[in-house]
Jmol script that loads the backbone (N, CA, C; Angstrom):
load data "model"
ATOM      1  N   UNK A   1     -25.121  49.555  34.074  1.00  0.00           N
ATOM      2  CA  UNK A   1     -26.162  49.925  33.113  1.00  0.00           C
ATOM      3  C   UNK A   1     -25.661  51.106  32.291  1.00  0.00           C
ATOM      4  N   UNK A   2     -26.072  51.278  31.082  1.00  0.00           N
ATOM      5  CA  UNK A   2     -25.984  52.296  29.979  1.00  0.00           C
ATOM      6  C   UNK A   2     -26.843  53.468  30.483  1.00  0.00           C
ATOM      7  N   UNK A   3     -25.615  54.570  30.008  1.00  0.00           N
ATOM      8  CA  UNK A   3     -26.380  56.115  30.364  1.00  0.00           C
ATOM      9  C   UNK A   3     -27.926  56.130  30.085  1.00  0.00           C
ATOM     10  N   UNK A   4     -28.257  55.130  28.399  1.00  0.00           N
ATOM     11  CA  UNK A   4     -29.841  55.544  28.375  1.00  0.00           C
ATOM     12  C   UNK A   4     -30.442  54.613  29.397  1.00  0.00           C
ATOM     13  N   UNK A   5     -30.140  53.943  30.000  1.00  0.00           N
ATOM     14  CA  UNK A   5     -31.000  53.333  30.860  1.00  0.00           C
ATOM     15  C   UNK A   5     -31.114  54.344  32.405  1.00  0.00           C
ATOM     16  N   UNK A   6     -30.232  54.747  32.708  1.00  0.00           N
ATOM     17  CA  UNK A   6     -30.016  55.747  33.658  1.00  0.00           C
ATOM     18  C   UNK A   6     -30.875  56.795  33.788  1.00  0.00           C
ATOM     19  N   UNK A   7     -30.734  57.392  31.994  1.00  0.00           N
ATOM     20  CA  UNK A   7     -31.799  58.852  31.957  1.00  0.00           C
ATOM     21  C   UNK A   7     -33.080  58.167  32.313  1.00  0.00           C
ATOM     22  N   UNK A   8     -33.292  57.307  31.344  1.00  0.00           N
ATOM     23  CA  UNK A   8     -35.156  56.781  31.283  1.00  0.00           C
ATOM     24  C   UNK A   8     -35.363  56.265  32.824  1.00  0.00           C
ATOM     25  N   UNK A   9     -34.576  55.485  33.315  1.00  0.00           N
ATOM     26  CA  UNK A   9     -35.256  55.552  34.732  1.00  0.00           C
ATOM     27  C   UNK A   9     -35.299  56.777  35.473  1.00  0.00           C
ATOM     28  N   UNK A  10     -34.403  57.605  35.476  1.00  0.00           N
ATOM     29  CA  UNK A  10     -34.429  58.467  36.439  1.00  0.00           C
ATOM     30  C   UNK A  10     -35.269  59.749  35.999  1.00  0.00           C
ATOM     31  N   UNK A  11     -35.361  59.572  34.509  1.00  0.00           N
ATOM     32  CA  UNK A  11     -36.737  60.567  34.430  1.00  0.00           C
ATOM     33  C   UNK A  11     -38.079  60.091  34.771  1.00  0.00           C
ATOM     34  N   UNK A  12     -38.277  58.611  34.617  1.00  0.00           N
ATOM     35  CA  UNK A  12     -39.654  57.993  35.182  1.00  0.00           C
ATOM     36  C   UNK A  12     -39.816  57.836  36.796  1.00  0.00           C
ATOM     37  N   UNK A  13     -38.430  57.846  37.000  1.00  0.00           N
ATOM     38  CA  UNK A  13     -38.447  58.038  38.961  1.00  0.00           C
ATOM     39  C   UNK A  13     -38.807  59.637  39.364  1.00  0.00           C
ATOM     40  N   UNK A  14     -38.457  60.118  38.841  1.00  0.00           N
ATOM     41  CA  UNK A  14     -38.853  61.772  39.306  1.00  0.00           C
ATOM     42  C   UNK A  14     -40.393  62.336  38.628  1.00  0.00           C
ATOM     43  N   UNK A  15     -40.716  61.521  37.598  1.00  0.00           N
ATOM     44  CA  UNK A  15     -41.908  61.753  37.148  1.00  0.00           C
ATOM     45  C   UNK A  15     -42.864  61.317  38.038  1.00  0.00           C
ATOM     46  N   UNK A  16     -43.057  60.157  38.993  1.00  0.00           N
ATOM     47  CA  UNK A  16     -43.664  59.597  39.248  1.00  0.00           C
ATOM     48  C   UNK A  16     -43.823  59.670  40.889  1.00  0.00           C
ATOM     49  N   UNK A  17     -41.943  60.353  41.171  1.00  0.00           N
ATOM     50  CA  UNK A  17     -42.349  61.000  42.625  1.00  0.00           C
ATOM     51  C   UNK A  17     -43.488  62.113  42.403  1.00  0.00           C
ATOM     52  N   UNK A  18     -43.484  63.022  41.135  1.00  0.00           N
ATOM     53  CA  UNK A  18     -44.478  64.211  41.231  1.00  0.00           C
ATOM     54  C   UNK A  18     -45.507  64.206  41.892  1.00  0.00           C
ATOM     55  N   UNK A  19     -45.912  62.779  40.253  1.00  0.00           N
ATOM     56  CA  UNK A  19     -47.556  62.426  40.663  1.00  0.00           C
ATOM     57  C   UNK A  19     -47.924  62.315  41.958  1.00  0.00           C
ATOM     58  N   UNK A  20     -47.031  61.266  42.362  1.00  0.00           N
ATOM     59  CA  UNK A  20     -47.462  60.836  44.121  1.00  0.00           C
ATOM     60  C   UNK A  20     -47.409  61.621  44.975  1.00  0.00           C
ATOM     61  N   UNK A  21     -46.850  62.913  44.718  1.00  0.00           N
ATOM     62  CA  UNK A  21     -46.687  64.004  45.593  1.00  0.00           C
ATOM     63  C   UNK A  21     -45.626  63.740  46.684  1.00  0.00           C
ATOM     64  N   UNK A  22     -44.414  62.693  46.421  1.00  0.00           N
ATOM     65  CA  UNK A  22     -43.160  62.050  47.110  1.00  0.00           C
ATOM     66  C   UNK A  22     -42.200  62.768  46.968  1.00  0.00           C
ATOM     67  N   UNK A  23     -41.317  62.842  48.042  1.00  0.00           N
ATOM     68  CA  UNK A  23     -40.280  63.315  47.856  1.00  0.00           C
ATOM     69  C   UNK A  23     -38.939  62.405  47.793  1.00  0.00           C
ATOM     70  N   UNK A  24     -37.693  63.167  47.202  1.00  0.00           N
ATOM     71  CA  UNK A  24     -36.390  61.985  47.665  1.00  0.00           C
ATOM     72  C   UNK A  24     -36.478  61.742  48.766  1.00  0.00           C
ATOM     73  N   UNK A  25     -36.717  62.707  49.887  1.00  0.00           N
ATOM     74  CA  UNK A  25     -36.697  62.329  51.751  1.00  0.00           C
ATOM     75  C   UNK A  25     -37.565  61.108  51.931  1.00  0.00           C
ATOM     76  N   UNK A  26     -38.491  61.397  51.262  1.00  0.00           N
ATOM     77  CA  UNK A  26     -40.047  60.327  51.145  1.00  0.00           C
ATOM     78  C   UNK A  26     -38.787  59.049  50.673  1.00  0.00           C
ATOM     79  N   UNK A  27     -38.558  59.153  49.776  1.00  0.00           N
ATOM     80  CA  UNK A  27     -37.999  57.338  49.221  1.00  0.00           C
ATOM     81  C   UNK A  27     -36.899  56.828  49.946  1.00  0.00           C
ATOM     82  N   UNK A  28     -35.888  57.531  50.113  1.00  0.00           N
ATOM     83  CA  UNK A  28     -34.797  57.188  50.455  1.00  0.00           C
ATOM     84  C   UNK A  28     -35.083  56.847  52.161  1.00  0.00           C
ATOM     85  N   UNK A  29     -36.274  57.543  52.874  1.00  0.00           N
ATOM     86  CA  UNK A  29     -36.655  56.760  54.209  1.00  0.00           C
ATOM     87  C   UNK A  29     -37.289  55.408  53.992  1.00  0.00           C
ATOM     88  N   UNK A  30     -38.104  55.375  53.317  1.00  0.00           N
ATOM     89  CA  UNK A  30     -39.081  53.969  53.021  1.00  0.00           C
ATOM     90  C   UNK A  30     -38.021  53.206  52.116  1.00  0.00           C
ATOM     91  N   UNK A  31     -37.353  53.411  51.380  1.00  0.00           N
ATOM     92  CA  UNK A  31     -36.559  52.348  51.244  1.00  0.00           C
ATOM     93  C   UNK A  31     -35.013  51.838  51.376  1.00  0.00           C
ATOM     94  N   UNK A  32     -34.948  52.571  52.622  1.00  0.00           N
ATOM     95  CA  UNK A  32     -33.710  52.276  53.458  1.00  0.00           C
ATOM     96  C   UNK A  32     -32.146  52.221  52.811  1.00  0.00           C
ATOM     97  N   UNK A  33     -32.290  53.931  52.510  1.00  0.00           N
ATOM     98  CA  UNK A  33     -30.991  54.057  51.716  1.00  0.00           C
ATOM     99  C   UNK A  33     -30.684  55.397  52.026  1.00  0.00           C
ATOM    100  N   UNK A  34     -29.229  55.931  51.886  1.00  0.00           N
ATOM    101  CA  UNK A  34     -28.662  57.441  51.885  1.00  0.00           C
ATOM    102  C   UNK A  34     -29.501  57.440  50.841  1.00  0.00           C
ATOM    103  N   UNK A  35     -29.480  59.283  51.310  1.00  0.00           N
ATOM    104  CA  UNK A  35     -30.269  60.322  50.841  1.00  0.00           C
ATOM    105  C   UNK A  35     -29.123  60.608  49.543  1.00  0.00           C
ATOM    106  N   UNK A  36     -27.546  59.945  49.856  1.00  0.00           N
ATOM    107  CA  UNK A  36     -26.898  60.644  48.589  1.00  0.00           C
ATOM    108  C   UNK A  36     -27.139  59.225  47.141  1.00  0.00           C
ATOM    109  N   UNK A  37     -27.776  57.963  47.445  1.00  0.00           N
ATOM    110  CA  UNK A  37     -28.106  57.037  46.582  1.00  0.00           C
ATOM    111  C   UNK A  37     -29.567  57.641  46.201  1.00  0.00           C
ATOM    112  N   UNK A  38     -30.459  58.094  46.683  1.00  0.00           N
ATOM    113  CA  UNK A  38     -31.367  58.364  46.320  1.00  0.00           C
ATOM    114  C   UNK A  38     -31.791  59.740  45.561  1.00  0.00           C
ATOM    115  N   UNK A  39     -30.618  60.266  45.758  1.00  0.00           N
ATOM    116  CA  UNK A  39     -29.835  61.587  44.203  1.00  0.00           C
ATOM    117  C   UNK A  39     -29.536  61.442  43.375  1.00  0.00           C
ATOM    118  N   UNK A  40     -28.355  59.944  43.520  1.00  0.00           N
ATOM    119  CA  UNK A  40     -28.057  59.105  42.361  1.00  0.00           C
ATOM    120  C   UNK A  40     -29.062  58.545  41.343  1.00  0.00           C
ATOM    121  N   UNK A  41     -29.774  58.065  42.161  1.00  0.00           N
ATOM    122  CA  UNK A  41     -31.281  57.334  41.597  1.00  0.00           C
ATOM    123  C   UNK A  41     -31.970  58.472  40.758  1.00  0.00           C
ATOM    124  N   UNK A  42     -32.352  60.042  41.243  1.00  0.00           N
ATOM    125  CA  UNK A  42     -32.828  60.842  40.633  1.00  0.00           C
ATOM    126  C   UNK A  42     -32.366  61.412  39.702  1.00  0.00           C
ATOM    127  N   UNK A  43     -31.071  61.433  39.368  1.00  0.00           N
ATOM    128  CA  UNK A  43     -30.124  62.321  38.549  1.00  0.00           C
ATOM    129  C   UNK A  43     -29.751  61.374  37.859  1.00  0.00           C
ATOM    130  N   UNK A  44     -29.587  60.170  37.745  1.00  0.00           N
ATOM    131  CA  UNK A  44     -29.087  59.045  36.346  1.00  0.00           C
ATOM    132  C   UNK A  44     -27.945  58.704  36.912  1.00  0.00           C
ATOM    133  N   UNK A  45     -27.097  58.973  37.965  1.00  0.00           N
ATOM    134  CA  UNK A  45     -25.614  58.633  38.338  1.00  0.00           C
ATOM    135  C   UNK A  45     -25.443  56.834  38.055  1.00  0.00           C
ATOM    136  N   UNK A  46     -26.587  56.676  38.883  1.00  0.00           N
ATOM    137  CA  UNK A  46     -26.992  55.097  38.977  1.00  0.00           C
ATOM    138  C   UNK A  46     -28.275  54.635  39.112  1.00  0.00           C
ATOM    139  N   UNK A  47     -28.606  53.606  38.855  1.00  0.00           N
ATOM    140  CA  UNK A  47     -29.977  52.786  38.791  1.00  0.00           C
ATOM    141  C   UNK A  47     -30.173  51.562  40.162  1.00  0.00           C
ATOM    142  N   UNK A  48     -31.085  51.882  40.986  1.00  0.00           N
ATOM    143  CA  UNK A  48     -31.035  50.316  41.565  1.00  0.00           C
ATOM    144  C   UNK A  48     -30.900  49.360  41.556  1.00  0.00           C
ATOM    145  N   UNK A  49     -30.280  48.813  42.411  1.00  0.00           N
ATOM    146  CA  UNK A  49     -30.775  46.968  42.637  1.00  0.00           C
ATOM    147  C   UNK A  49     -32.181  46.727  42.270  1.00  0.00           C
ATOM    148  N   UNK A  50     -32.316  45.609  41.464  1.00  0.00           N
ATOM    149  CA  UNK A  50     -33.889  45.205  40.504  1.00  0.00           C
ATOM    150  C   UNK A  50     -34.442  44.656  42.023  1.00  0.00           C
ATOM    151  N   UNK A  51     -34.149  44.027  43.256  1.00  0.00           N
ATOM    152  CA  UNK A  51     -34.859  44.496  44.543  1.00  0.00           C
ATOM    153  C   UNK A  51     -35.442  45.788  45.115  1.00  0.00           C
ATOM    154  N   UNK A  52     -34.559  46.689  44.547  1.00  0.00           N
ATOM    155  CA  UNK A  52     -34.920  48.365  45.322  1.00  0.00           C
ATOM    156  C   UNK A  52     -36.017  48.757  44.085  1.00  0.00           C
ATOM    157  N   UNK A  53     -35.611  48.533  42.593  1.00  0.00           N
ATOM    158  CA  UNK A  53     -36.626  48.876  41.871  1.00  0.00           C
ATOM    159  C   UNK A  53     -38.406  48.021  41.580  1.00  0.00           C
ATOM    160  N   UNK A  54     -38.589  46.796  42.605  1.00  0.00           N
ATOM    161  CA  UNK A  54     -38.977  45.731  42.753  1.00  0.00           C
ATOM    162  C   UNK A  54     -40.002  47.061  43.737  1.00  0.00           C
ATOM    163  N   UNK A  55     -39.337  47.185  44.648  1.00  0.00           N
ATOM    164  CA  UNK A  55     -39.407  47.994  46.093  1.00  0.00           C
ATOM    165  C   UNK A  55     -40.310  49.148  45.485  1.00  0.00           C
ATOM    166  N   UNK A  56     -39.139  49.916  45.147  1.00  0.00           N
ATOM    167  CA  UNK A  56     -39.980  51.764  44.711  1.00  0.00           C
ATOM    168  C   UNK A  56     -41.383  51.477  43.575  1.00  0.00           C
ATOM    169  N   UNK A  57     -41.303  50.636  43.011  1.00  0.00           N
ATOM    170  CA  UNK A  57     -42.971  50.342  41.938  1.00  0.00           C
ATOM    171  C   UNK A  57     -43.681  50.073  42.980  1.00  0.00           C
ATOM    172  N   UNK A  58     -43.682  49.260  43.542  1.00  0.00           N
ATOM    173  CA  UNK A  58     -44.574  48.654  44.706  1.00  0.00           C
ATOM    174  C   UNK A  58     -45.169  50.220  45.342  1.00  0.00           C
ATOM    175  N   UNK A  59     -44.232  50.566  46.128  1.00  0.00           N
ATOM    176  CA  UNK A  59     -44.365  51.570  47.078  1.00  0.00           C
ATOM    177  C   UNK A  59     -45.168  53.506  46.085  1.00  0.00           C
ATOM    178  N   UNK A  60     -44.894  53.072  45.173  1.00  0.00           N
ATOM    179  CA  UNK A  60     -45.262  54.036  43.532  1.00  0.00           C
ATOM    180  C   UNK A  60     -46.397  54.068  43.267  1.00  0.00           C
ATOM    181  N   UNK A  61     -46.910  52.079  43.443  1.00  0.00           N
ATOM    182  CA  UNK A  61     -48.208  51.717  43.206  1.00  0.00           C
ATOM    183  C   UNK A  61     -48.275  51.828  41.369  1.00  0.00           C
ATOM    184  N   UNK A  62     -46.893  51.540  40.811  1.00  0.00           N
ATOM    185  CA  UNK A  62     -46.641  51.731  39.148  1.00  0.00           C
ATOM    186  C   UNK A  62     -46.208  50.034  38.961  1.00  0.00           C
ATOM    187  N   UNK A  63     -46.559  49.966  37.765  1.00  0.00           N
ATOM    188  CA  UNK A  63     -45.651  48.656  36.740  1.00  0.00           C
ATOM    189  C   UNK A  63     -44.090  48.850  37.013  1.00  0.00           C
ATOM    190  N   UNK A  64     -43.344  48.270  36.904  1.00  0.00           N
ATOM    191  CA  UNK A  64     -42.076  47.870  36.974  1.00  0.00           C
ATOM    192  C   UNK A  64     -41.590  48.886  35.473  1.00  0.00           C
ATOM    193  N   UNK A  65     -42.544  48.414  34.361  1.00  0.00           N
ATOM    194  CA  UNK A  65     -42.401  49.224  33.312  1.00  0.00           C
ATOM    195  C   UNK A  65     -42.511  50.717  33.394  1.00  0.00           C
ATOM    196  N   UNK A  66     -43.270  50.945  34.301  1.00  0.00           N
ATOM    197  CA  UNK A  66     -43.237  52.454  34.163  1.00  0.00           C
ATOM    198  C   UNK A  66     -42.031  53.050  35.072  1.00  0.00           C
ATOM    199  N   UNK A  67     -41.332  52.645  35.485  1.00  0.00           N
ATOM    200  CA  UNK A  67     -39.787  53.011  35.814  1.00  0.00           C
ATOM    201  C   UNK A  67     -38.389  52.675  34.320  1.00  0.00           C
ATOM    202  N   UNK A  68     -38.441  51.476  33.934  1.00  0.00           N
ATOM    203  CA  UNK A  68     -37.944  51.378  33.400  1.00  0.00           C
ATOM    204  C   UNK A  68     -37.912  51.440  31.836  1.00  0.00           C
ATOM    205  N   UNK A  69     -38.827  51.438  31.166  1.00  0.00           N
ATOM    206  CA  UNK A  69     -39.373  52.025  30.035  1.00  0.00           C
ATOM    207  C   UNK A  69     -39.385  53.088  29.721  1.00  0.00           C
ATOM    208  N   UNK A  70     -38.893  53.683  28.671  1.00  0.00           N
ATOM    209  CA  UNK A  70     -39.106  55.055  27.953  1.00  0.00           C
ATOM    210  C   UNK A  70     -40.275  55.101  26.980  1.00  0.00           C
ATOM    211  N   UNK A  71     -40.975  55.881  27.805  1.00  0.00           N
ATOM    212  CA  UNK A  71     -42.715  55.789  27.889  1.00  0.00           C
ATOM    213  C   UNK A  71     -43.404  57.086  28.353  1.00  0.00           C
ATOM    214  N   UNK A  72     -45.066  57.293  28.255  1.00  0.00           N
ATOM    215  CA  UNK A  72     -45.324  58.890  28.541  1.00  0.00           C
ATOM    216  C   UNK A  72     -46.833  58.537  29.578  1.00  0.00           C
ATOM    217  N   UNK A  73     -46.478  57.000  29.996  1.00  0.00           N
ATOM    218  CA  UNK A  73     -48.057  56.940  30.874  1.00  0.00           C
ATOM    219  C   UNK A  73     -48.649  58.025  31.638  1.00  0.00           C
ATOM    220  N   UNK A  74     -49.687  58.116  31.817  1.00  0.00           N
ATOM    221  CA  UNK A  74     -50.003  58.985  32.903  1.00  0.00           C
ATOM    222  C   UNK A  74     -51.201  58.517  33.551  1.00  0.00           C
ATOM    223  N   UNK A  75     -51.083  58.892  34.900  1.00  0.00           N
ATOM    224  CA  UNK A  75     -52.402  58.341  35.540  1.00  0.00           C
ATOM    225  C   UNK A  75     -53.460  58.398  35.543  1.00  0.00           C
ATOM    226  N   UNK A  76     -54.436  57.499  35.214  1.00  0.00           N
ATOM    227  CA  UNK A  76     -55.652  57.838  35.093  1.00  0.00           C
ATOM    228  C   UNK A  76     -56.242  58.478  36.645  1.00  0.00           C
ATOM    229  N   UNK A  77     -57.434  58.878  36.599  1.00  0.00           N
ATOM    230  CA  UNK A  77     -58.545  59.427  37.562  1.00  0.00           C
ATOM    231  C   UNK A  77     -58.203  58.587  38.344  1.00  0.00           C
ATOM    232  N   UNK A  78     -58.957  56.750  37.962  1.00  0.00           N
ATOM    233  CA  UNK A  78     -58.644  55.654  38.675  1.00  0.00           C
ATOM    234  C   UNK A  78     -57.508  55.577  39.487  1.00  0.00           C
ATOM    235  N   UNK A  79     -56.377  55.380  38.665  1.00  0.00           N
ATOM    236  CA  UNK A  79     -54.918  55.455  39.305  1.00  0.00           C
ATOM    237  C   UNK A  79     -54.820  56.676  40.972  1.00  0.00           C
ATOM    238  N   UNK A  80     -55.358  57.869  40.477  1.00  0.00           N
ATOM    239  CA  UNK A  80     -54.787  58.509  41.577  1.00  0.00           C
ATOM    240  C   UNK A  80     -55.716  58.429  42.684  1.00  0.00           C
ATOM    241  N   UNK A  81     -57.399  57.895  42.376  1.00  0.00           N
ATOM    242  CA  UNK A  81     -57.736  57.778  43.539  1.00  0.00           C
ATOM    243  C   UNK A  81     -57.063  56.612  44.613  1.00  0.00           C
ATOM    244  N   UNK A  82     -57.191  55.507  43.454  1.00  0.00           N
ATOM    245  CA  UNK A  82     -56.779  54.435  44.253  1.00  0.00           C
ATOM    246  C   UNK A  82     -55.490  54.310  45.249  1.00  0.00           C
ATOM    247  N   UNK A  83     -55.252  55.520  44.273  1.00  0.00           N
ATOM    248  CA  UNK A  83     -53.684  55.143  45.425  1.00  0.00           C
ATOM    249  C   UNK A  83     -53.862  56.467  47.089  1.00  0.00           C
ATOM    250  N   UNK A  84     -54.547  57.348  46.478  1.00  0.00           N
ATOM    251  CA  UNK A  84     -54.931  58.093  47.702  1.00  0.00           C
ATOM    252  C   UNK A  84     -55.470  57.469  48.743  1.00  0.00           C
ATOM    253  N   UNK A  85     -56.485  56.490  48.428  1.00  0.00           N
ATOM    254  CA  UNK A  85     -57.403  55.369  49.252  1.00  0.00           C
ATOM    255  C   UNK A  85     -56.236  54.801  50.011  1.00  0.00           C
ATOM    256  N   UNK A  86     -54.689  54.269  49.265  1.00  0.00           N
ATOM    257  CA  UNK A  86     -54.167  53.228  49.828  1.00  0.00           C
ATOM    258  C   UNK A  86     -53.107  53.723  51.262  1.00  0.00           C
ATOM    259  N   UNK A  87     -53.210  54.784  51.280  1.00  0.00           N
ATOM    260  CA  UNK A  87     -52.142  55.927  51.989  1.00  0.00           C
ATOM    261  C   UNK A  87     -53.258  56.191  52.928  1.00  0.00           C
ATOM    262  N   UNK A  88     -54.567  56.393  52.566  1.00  0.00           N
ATOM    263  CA  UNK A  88     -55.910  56.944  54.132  1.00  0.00           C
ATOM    264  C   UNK A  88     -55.636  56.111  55.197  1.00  0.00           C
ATOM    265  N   UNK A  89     -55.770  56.049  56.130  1.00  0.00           N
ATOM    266  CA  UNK A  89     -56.044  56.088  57.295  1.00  0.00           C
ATOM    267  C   UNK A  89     -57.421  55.523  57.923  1.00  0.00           C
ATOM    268  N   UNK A  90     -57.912  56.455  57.350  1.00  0.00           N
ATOM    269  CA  UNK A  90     -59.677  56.667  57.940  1.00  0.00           C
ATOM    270  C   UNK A  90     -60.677  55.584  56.720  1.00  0.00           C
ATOM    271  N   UNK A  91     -60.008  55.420  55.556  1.00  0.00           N
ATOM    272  CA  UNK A  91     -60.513  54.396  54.895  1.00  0.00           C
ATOM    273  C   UNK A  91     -59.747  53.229  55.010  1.00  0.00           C
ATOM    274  N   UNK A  92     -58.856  52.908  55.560  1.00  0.00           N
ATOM    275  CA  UNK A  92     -58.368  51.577  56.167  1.00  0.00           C
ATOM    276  C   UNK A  92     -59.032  51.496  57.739  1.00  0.00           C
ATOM    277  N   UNK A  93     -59.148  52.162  58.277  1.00  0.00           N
ATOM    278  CA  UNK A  93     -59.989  52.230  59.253  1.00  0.00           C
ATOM    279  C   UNK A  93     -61.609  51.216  58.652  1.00  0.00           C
ATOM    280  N   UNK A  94     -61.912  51.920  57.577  1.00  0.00           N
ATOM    281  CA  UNK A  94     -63.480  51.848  58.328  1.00  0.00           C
ATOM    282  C   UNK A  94     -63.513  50.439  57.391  1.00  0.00           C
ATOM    283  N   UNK A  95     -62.736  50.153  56.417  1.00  0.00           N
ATOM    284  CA  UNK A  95     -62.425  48.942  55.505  1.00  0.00           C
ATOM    285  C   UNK A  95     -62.313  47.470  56.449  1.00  0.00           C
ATOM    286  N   UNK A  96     -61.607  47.926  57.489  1.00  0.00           N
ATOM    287  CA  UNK A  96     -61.058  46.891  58.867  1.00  0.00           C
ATOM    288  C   UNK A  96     -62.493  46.583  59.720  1.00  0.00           C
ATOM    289  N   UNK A  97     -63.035  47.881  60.176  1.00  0.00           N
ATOM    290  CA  UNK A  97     -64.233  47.801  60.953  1.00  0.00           C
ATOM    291  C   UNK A  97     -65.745  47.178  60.327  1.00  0.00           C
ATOM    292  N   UNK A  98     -65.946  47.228  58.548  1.00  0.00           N
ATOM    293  CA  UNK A  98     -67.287  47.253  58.465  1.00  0.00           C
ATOM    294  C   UNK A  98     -66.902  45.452  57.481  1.00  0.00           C
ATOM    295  N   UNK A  99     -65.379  45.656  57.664  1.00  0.00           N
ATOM    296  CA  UNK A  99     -65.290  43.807  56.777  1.00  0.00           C
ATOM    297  C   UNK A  99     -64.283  42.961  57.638  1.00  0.00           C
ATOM    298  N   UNK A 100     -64.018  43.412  59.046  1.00  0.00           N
ATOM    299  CA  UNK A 100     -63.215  42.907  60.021  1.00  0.00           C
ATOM    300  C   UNK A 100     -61.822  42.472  59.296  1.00  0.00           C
ATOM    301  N   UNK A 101     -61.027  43.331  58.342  1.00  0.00           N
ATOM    302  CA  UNK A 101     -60.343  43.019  57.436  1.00  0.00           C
ATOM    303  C   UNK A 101     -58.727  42.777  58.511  1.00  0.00           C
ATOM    304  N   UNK A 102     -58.164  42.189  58.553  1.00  0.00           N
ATOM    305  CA  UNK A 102     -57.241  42.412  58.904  1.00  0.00           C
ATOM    306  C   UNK A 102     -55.747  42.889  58.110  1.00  0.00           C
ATOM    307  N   UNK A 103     -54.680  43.742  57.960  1.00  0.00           N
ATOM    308  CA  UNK A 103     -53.578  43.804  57.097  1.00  0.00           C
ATOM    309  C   UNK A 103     -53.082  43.063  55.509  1.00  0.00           C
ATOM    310  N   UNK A 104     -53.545  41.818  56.159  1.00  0.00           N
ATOM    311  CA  UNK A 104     -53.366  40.930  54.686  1.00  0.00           C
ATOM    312  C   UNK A 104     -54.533  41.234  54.287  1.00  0.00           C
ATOM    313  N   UNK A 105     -55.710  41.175  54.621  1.00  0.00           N
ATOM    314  CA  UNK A 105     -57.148  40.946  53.701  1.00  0.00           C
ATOM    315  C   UNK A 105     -56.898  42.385  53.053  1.00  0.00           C
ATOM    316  N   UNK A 106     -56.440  43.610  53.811  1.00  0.00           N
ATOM    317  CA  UNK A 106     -56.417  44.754  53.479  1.00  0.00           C
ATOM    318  C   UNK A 106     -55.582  44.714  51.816  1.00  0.00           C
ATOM    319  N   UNK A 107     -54.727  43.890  52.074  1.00  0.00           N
ATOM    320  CA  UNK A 107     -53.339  44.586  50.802  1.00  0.00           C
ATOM    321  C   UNK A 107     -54.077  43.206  49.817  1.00  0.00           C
ATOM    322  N   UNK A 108     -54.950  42.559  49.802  1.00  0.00           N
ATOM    323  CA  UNK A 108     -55.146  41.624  48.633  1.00  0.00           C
ATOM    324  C   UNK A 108     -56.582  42.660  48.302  1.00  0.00           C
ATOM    325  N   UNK A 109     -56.904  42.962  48.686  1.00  0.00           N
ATOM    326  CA  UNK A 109     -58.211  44.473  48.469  1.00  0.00           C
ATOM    327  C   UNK A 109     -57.730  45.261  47.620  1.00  0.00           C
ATOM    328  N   UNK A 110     -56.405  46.002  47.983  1.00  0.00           N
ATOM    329  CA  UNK A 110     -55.872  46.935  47.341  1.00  0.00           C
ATOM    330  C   UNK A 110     -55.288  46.187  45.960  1.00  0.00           C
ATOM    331  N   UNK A 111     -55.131  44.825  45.910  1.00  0.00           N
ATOM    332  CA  UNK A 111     -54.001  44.085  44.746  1.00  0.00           C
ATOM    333  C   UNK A 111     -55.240  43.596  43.852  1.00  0.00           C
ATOM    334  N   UNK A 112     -56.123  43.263  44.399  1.00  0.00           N
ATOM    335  CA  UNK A 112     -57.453  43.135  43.556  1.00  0.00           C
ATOM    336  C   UNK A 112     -58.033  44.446  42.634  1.00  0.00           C
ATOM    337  N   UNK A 113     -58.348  45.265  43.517  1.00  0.00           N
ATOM    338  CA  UNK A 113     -58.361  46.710  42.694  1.00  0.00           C
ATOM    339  C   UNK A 113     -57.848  47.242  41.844  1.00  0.00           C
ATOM    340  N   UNK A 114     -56.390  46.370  41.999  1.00  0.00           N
ATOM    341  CA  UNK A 114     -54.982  47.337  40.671  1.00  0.00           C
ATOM    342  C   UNK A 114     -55.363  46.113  39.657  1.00  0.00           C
ATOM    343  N   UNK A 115     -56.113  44.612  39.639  1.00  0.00           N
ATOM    344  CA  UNK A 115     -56.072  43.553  38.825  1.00  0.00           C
ATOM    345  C   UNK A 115     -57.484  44.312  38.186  1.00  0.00           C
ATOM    346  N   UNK A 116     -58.375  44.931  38.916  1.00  0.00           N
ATOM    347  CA  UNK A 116     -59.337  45.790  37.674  1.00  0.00           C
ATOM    348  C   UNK A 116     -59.048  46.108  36.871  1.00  0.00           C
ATOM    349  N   UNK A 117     -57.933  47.214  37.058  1.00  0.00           N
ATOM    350  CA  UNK A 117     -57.497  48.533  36.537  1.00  0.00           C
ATOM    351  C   UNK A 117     -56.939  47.765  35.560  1.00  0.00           C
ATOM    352  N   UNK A 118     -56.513  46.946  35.778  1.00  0.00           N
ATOM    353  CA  UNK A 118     -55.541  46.218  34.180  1.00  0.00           C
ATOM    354  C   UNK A 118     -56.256  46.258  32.920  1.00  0.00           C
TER     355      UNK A 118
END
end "model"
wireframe off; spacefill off
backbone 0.3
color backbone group
């Protein structure tokens, strides 16, 4: 990939660890890579496998575009609750208990919610 593709991702990857309040330690554990690829990833050296960048949106809870696009989104209200909700505990808890939800019913809940937001 071309240097500008490098900067624009890796400024939308570090933008977006902010928001989430993530760290490189945070990514590079959840998506099963050295901590020195996941420097690379932050600093423009290199860009992921379109699997790992498939991976980090998912796990971001962002568009695919908002990694790879040179762009100035920012999260709405919506955006950051929802994704706080998706990280609780105690609201997957009581989501499971008061709709007997199990894991899958859970993540088509959460994939329904982001098909609002559209």
């Amino acid at each position: 990939m071309n240097e500008n593709i490098n900067r624009i991702f890796s400024n939308n990857l570090r933008k977006w660890l902010s928001i989430r309040h993530k760290t490189q330690a945070d990514m590079y554990k959840k998506m099963g890579v050295s901590s020195a690829s996941a420097a690379d990833w932050c600093t423009g050296k290199k860009v992921p496998r379109v699997d790992k960048i498939v991976e980090l949106a998912d796990w971001l809870m962002i568009e695919l575009s908002d990694l790879l696009e040179d762009g100035d989104r920012i999260p709405s209200d919506m955006d950051r609750l929802i994704y706080r909700l998706k990280d609780d505990r105690y609201f997957y808890e009581l989501v499971k208990d008061v709709n007997g939800f199990d894991d899958t019913r859970f993540k088509k809940v959460v994939d329904y919610v982001e098909l609002l937001k559209k």
